[in-house]
Structure formats: structure tokens, C-alpha cells
C-alpha positions in Angstrom: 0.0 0.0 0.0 3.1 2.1 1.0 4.4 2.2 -2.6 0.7 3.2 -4.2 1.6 6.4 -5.2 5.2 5.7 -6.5 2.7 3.4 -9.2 0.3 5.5 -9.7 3.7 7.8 -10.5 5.2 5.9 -12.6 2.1 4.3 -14.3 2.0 8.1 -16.3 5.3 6.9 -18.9 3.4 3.7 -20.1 0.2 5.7 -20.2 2.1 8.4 -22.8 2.4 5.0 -25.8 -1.1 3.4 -25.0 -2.7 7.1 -25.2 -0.7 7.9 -28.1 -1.7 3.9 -29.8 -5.5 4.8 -29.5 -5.2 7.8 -30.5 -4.1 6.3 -34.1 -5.7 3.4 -33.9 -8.7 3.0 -36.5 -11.2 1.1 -34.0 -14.9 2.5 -32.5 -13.9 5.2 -30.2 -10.3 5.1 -30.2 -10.1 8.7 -30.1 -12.2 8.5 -27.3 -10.6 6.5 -25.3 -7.4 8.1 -25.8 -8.5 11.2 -24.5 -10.3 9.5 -21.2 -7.2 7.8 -20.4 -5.2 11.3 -20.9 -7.9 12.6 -18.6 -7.1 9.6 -15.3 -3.4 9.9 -16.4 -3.4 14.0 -15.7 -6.0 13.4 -12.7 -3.2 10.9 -11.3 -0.3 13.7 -11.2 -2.9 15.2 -8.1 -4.0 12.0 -6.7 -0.1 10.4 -6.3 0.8 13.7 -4.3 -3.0 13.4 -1.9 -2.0 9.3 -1.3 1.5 9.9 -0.3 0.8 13.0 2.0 -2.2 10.7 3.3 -0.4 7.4 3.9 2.5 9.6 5.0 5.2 8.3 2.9 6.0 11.3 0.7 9.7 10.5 -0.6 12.3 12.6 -2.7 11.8 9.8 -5.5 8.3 10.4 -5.3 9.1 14.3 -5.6 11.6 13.9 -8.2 9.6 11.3 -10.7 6.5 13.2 -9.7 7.8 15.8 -11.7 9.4 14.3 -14.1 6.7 12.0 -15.4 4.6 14.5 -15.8 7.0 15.8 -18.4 7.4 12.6 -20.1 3.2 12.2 -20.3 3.0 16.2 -21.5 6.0 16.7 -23.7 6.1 13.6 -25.7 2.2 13.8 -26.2 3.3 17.5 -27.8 5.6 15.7 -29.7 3.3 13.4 -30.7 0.5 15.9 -31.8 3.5 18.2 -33.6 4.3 15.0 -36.2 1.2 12.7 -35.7 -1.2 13.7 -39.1 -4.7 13.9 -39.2 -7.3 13.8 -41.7 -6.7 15.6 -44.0 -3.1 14.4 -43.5 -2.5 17.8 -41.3 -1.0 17.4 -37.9 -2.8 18.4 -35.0 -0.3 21.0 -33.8 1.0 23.0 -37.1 4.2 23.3 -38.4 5.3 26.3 -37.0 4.5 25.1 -33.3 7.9 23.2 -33.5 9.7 26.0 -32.7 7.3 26.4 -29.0 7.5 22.3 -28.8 11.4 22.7 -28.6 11.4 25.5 -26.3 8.9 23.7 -23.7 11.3 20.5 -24.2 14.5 22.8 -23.7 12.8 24.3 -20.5 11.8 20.6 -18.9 15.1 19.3 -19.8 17.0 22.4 -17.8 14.7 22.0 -14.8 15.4 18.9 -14.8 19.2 18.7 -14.8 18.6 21.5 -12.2 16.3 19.0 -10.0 18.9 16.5 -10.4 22.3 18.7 -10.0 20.7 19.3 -6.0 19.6 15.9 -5.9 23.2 14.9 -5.5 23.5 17.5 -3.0 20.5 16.5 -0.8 18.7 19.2 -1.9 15.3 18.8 -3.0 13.3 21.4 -5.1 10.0 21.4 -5.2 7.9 22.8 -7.7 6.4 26.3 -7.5 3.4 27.9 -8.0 3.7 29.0 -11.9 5.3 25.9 -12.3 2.7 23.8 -11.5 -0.2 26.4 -13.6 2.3 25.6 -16.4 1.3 21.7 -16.5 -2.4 22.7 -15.9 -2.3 24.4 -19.4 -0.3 22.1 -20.8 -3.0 19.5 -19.6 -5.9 21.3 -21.1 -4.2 22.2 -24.2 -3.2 18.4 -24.9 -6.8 17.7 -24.1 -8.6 19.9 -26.5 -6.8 18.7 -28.9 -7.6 15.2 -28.4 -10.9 16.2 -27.6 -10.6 17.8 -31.5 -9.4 14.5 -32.6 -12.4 12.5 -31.1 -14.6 14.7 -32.2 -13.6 14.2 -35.7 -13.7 10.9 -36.0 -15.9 9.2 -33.1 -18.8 12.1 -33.0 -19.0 13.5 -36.4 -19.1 17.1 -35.4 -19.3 19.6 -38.1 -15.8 21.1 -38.8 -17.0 24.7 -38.2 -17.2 23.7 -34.5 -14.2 21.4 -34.5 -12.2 24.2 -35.6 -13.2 26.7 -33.2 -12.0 24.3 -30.7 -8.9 23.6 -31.9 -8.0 27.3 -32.3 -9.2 27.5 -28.8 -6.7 24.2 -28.0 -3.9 26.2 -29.8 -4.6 29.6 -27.7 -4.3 27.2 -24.5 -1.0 25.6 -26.1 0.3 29.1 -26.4 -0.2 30.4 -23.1 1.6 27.2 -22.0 4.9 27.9 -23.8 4.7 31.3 -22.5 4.7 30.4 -19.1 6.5 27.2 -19.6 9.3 29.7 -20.4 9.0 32.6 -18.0 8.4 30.2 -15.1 11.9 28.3 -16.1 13.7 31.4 -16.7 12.5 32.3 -13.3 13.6 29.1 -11.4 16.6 29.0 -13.2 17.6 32.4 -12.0 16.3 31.4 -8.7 18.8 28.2 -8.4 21.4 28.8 -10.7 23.9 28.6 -7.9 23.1 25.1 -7.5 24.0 24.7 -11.3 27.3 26.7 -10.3 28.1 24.9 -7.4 28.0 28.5 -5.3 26.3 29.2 -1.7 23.0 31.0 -1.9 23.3 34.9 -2.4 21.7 36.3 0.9 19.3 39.5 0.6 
């Protein structure tokens, strides 16, 4: 029972390929189903945290792959989306979002060197505030876009209305890079003494 919510943790990286398999998948409702199990796998980054405070067994590896499963799920599903086509052979995020895709990976990849550099120190950093709003529109962006997808093909929606909603998806998926990048810059400035091996500036 103890090691529940390293699982329920960990559970998020197989969840990234069986979302992403549905998702393609030409069966009844695979679009569906690939954006209900996105759904549990984003509801699980909040219920791991509420089991291990509960059962009292929070851990620095439950911190550490808290955080970094969650970047796993979000940034390969961007990925995913940039190169995945659609009909009409269009991928769900267009071209030119590569360029915000490789900043939001660059960002995770430095936080998480970062996160890892203190590790070896005994130095834990939790995530902040902005940091954590960052996932939540990541997390909705990712889902209106699958939400998009199933629409398409499981509901038959009209594309007038499928359209607004993926325009609505892509203003979500732009916020997100924006504060995926402000928020790093910010922690980055906050910690880079870790990076530099330096003691804390005091004032």
C-alpha cells in the first residue's frame, strides 16, 4: 500500500504510448478512449501527491519522478501531436509550433538537470506555483486537442465547431509555452547557484 503512489507515478510513462496507440488506432472510439485515459493519467499527477501526503510516505523519489513523469506524459504527447497527421493528413499542432514544442522541451530538460544537479547535494526542489499552472495548461491544451481528434472521428461534429475548438486548443498551447518559459527562466535564476556549485546569495 506504501508504494501506491510511486505506481500511480510511474504508471504516467506507459500511459504516454497506449494514449498515443488509440489515438491512431482506426477502431470505434479510439479517439475517445485516448482522451479519457489522458484525462485519469493527468487526474493521477494530483492524486499520487494526496496518497503519499495521506499514507504519510511522501519521498524525494516520489518528488523527483512526480515531476518528471509528468514531463514525459506532456512533452512527448506535444511531440506526438506536432508530427502525428490527421485527416486531412494535417497534424494536430501546425508546423510552426515546433519551434514552441522545442522550447517547452529545452525548459523541462533544464529544470530537470537543475532538479537532479541538487539531488546529489541532498537538496530537494519542489515545484512552485507558476510551475505547476504551467502543466495545468499544458494539460488542457493536450486535451482539447484530443478532444478535437475525437470529435472528428468518433462524433462527427461539423468542422465549423471542431475548428473553433482547436483554435481554442492552440490559444491554451500558447499560453503554455509562455509560461513554460517565464516560469523556467525564473527558477533557473532562482537556483542557478546550484547549477554553479555557489552558496545562496543572501538579501
Amino acid at each position: 500500500m506504501k508504494q501506491l503512489p510511486n505506481i500511480i507515478t510511474l504508471s504516467r510513462v506507459p500511459s504516454l504510448f497506449v494514449i498515443a496507440l488509440f489515438a491512431i488506432w482506426d477502431v470505434r472510439w479510439g479517439a475517445t478512449i485516448a482522451f479519457s485515459l489522458f484525462i485519469l493519467a493527468s487526474v493521477s499527477d494530483f492524486l499520487d501527491g494526496w496518497l503519499a501526503r495521506r499514507l504519510g510516505v511522501v519521498s524525494n523519489f516520489g518528488k523527483l519522478m512526480d515531476a518528471l513523469t509528468d514531463k514525459i506524459l506532456n512533452v512527448g504527447l506535444l511531440v506526438f501531436l506536432l508530427v502525428w497527421p490527421q485527416p486531412p493528413s494535417t497534424p494536430m499542432l501546425p508546423w510552426y509550433c515546433v519551434f514552441f514544442v522545442i522550447l517547452i522541451l529545452t525548459r523541462e530538460l533544464l529544470i530537470t538537470g537543475l532538479r537532479l544537479v541538487a539531488a546529489s547535494s541532498n537538496i530537494v526542489l519542489a515545484a512552485e506555483r507558476s510551475g505547476k499552472v504551467k502543466t495545468v495548461l499544458q494539460i488542457i491544451a493536450i486535451a482539447a486537442l484530443l478532444l478535437v481528434n475525437a470529435a472528428q472521428r468518433d462524433w462527427n461534429c461539423p468542422a465549423e465547431y471542431t475548428g473553433k475548438m482547436q483554435w481554442a486548443a492552440l490559444a491554451c498551447f500558447f499560453a503554455a509555452t509562455l509560461l513554460t518559459v517565464t516560469s523556467g527562466a525564473g527558477y533557473l535564476v532562482k537556483y542557478w547557484h546550484i547549477f554553479m556549485d555557489e552558496p545562496p546569495q543572501k538579501g
